[in-house]
Backbone bond lengths (Angstrom), bond angles and torsions (degrees), N, CA, C in turn:
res aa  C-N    CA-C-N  psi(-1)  N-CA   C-N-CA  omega(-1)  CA-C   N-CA-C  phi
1 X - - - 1.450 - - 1.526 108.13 -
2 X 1.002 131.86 101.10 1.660 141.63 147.41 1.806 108.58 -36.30
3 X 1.679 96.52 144.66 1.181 116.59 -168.49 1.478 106.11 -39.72
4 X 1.651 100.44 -61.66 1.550 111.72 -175.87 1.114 124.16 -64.28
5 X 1.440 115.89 6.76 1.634 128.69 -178.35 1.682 88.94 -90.38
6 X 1.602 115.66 -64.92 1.540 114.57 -170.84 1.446 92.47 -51.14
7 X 1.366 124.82 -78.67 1.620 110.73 -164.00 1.666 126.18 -20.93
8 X 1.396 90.72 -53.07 1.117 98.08 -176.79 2.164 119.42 -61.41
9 X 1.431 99.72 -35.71 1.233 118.71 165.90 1.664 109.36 -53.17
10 X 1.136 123.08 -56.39 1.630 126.54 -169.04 1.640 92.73 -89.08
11 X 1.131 152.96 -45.07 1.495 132.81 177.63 1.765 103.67 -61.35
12 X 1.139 137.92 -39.92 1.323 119.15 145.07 1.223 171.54 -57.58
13 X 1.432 90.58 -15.88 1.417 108.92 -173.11 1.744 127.63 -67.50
14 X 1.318 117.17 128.48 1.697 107.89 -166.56 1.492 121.71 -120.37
15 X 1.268 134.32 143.80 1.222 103.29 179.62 1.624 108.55 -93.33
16 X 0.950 131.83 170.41 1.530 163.68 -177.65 1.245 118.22 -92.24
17 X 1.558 115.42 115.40 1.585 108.34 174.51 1.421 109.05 -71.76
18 X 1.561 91.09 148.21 1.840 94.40 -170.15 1.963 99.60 -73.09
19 X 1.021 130.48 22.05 1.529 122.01 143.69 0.934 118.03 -98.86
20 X 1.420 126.48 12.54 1.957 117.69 -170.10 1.687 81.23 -103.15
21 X 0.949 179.38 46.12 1.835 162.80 -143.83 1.698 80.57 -155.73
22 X 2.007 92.85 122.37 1.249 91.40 146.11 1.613 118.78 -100.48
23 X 1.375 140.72 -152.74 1.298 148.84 -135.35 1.644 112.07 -100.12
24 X 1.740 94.73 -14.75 1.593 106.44 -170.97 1.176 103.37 -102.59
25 X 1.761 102.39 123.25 1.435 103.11 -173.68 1.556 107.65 -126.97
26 X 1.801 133.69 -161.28 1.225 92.76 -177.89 1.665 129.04 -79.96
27 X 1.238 132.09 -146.37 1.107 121.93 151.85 1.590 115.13 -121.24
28 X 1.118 119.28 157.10 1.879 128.51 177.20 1.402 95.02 -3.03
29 X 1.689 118.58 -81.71 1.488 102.06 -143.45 1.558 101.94 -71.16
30 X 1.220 118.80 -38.14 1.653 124.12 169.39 1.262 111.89 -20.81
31 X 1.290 109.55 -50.49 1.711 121.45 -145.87 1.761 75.71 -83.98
32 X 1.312 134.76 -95.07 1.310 148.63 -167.85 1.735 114.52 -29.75
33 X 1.576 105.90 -21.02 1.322 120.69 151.95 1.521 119.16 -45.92
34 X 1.438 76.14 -63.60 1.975 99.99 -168.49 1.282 111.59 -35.46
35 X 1.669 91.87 -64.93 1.615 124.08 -157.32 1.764 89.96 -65.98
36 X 1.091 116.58 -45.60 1.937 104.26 -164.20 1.598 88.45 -62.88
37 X 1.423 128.73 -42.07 1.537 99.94 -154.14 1.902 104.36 -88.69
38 X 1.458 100.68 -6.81 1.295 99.42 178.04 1.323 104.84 -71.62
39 X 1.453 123.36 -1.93 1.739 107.97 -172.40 1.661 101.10 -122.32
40 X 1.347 118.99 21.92 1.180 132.95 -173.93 1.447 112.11 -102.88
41 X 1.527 126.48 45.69 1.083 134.90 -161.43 1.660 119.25 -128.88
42 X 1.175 135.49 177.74 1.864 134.76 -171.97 1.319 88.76 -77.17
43 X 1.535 114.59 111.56 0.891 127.09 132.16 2.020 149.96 -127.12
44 X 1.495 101.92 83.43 1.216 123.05 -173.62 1.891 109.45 -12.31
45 X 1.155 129.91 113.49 1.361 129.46 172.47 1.900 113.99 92.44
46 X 1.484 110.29 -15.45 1.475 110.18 -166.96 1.260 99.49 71.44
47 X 0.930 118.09 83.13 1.806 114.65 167.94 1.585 116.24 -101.67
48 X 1.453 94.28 -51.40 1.386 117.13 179.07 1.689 86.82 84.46
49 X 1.224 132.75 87.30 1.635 127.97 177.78 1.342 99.86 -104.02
50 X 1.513 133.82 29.86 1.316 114.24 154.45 1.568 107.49 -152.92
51 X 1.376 118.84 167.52 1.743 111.71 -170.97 1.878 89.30 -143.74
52 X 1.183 93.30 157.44 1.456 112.31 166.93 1.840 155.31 -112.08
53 X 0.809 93.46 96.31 1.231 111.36 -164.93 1.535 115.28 -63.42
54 X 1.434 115.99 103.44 1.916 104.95 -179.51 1.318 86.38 -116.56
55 X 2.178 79.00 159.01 1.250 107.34 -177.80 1.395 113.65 -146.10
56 X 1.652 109.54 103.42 1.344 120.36 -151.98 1.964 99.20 -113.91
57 X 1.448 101.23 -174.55 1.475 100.99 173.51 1.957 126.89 24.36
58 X 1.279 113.69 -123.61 0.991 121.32 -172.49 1.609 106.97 -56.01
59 X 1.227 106.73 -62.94 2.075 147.16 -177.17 1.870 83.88 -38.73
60 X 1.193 139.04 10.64 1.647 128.23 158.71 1.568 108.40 -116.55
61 X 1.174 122.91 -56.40 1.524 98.39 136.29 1.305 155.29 19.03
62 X 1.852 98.63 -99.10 1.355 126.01 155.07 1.575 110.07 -31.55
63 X 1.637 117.67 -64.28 1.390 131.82 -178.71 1.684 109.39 -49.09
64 X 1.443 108.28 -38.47 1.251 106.22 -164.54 1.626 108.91 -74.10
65 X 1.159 115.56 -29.35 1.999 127.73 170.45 1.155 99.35 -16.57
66 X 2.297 82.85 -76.39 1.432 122.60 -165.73 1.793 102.39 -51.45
67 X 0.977 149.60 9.51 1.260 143.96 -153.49 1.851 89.20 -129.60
68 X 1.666 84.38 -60.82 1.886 86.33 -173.30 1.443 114.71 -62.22
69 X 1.662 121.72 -12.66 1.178 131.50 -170.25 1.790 114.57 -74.02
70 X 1.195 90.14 -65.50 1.776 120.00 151.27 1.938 107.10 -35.69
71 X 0.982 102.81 -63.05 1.463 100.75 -156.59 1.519 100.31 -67.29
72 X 2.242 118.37 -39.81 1.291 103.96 167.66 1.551 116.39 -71.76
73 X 0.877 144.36 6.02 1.556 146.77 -177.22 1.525 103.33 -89.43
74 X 1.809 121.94 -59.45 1.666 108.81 -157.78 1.364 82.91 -105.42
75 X 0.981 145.45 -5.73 1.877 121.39 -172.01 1.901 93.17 -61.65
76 X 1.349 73.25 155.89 1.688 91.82 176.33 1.597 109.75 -85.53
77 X 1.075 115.01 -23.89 1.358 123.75 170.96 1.231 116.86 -108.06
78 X 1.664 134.17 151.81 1.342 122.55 159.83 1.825 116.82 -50.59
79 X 1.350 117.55 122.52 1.114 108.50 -179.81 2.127 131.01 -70.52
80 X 1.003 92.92 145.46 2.017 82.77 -173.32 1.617 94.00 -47.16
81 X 1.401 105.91 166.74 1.120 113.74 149.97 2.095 115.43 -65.10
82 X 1.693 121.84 -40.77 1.235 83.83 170.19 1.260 134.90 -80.03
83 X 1.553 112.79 -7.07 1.554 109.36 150.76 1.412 116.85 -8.28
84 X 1.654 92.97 -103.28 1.495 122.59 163.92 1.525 117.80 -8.26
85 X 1.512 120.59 -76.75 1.322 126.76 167.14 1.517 113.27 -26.71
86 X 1.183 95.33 -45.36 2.078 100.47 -165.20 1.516 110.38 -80.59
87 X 1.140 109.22 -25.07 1.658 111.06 164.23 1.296 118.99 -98.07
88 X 1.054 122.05 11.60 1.729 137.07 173.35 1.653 87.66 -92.81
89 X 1.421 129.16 -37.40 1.142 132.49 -158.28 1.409 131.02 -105.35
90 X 1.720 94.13 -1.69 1.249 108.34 -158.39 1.505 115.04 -82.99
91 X 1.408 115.52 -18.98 1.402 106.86 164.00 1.792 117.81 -102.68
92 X 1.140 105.30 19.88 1.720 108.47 175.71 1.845 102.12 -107.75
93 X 1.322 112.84 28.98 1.659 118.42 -175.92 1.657 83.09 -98.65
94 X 1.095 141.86 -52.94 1.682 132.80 142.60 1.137 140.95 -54.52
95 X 1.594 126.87 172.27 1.484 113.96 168.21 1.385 113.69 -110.93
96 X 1.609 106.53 5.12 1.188 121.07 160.73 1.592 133.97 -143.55
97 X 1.752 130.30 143.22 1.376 85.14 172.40 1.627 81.23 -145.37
98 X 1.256 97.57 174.20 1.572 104.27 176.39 1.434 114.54 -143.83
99 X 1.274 125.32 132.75 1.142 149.28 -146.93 2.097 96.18 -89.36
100 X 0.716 115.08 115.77 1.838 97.89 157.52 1.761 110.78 -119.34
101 X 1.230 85.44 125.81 1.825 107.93 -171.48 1.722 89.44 -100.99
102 X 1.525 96.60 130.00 1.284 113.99 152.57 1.626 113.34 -88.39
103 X 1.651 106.10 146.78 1.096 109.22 176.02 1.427 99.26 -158.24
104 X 1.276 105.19 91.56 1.929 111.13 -176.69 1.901 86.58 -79.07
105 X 1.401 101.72 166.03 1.152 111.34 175.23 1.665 101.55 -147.53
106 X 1.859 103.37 171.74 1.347 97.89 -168.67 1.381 122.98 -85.14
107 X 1.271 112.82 103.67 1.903 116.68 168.92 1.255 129.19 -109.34
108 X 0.885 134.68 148.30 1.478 116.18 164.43 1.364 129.76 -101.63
109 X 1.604 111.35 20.24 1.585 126.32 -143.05 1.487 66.60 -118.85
110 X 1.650 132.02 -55.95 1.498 120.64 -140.46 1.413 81.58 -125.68
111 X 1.405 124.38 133.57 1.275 125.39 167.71 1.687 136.22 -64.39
112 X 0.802 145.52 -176.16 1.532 126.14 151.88 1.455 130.28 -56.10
113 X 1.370 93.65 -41.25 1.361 117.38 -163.18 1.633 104.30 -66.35
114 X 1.470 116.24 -35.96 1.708 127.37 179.00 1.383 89.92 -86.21
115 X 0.877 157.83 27.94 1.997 131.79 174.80 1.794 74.81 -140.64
116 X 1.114 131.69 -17.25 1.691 103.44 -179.71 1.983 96.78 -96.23
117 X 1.082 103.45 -16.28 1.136 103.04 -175.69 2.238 114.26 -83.95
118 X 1.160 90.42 -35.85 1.868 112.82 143.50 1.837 98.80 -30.07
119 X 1.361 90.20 -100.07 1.613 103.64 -177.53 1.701 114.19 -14.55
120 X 1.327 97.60 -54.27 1.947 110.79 173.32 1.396 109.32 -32.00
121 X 1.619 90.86 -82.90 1.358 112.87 -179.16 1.709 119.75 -32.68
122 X 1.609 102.73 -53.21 1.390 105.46 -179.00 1.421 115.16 -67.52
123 X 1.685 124.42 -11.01 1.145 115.75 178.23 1.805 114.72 -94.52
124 X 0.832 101.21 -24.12 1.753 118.57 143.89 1.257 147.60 -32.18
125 X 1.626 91.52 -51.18 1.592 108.32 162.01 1.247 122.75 -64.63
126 X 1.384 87.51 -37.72 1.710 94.83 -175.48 1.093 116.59 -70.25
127 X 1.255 125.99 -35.56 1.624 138.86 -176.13 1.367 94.58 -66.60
128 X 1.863 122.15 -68.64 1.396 108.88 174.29 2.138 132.54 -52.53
129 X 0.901 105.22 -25.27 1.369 112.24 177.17 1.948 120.60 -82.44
130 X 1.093 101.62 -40.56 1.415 128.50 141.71 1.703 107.07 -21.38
131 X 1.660 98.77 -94.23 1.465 119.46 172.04 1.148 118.30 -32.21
132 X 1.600 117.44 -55.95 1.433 111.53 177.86 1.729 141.65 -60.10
133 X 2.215 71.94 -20.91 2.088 74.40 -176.35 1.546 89.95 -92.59
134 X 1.611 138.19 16.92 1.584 124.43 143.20 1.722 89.00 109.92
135 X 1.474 121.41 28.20 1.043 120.87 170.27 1.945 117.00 -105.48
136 X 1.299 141.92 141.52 1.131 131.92 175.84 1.245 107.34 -84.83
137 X 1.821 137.65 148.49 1.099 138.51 177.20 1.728 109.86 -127.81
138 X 1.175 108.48 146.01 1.561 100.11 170.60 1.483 95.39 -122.38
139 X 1.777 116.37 127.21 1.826 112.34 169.28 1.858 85.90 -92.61
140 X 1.488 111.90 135.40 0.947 122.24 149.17 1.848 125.29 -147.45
141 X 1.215 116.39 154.27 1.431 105.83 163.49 1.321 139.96 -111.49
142 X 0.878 145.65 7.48 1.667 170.00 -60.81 1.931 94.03 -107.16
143 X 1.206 122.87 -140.13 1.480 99.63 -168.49 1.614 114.86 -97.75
144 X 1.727 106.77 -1.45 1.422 89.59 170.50 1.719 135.81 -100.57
145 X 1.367 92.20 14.13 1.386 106.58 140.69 1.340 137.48 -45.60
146 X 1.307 122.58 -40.58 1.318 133.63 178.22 1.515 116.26 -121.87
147 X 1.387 125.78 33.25 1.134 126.92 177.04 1.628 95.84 -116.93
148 X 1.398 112.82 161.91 1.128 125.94 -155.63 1.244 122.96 -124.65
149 X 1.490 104.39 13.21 1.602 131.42 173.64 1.690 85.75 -90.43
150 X 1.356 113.99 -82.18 1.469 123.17 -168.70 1.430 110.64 -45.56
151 X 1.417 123.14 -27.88 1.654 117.05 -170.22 1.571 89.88 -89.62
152 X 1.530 147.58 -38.83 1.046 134.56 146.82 1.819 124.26 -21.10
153 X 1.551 99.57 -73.41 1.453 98.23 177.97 1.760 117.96 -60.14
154 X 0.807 110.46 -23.24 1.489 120.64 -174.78 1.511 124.95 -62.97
155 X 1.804 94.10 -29.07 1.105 124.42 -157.19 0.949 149.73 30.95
156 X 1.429 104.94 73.56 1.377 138.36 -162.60 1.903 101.51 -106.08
157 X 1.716 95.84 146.13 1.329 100.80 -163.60 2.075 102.07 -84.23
158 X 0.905 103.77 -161.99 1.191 122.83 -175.99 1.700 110.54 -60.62
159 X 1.522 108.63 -41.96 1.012 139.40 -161.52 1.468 111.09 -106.79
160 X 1.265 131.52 -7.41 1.423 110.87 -164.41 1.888 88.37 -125.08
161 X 1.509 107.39 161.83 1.289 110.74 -173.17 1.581 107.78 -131.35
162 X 1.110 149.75 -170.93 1.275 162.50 169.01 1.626 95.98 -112.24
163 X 1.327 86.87 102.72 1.829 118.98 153.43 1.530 119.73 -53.01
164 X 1.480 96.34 -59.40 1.661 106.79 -177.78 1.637 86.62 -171.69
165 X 2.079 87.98 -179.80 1.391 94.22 163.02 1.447 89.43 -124.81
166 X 0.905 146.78 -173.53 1.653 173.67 -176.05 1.438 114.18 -151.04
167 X 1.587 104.56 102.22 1.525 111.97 161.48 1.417 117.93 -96.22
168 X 1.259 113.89 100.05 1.463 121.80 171.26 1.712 129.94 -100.89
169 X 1.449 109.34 120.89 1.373 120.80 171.09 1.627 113.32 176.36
170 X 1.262 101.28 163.65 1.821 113.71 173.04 1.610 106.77 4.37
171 X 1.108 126.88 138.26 1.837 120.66 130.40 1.135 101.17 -65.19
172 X 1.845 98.05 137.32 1.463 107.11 148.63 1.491 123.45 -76.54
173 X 1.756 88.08 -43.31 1.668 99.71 174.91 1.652 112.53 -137.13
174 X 0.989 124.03 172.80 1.138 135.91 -130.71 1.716 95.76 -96.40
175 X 1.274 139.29 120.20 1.294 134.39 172.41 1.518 117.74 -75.56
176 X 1.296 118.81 108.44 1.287 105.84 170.11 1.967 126.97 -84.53
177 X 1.283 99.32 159.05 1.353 96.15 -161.81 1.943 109.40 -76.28
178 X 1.578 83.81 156.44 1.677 75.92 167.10 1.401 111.05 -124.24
179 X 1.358 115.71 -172.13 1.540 131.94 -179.59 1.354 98.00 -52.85
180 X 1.330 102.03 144.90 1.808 119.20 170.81 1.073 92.10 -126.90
181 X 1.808 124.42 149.77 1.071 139.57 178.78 1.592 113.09 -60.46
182 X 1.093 115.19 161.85 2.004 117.58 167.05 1.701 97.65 -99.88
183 X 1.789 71.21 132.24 1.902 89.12 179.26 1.582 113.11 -65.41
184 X 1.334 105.98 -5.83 1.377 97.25 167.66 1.725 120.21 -84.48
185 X 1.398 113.15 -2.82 1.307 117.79 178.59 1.396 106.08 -111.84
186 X 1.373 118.50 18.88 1.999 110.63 -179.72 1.386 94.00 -144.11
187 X 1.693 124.14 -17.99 1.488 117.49 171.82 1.422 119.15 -105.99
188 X 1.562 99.65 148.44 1.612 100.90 -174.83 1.601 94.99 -135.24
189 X 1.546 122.40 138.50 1.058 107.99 137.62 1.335 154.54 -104.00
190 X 1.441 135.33 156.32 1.476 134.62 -156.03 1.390 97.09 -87.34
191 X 1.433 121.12 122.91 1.275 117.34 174.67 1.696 96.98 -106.16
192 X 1.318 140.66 22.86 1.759 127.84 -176.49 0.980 115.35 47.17
């Protein structure tokens, strides 16, 4: 791939609502592709401040219980049953998804602020590496990211958080693009 091939690759690239995914997702070596270059990213000291969590076949499902379990436990209201259904369902809108857990740890060489910002990056990669082998990805976190039933079941330590999840596989249908900001409204320059 030539430079102007990647350019051209990253000025296009889109993510995918996690209802557009059809059924084809990657396979083994694909996936282990993914995952090495998703962890191939700046990370100040070698820490490795984030790990990955997939959730393939049955194991989205499984997640989705854990989702409906959570959702009847903290809602403020009893939830509908299609509530329930839709978070039973919420990780089978892919045929794959993968979790990226932050987990800064204590240094004083690399701050917090660079090992959560690591985590970013690595969830990035994945989306870009993903993309390249011709798969659509959506990073999103929606609320069971930060609920504390699911970071329990997940088993996540004291310390580590949900970055995103990444649903990766096929378009079903075609994402159209949206507005990107003008670089005159996100760039500034430093005159000293």
């Amino acid at each position: 791939m030539s430079n102007t091939e990647i350019l051209d690759f990253l000025s296009t690239r889109r993510s995918l609502k996690p209802t557009m995914f059809a059924k084809e997702g990657p396979s083994p070596d694909e996936l282990t592709r993914i995952l090495t270059i998703a962890a191939r990213v700046p990370d100040h000291k070698k820490l490795n401040p984030w790990r990955f969590i997939v959730f393939s076949g049955e194991t989205r499902a499984k997640a989705g219980e854990l989702f409906a379990t959570a959702c009847a436990a903290e809602d403020r209201q009893q939830p509908s049953e299609i509530r329930l259904q839709t978070e039973r369902g919420r990780f089978l809108r892919a045929p794959l998804v993968v979790a990226v857990i932050s987990r800064p740890v204590e240094n004083p060489g690399a701050p917090e602020w660079e090992q959560i910002l690591s985590a970013g990056a690595a969830a990035f990669n994945l989306c870009l590496a993903a993309n390249a082998l011709g798969y659509g990805t959506c990073w999103i976190t929606e609320w069971i990211a930060y609920s504390a039933i699911v970071k329990e079941g997940l088993g996540l330590s004291e310390t580590e958080r949900v970055a995103g999840f990444v649903y990766i596989g096929k378009a079903g249908e075609r994402q159209e693009d949206r507005d990107r900001p003008a670089l005159s409204e996100v760039v500034s320059y430093w005159q000293g």
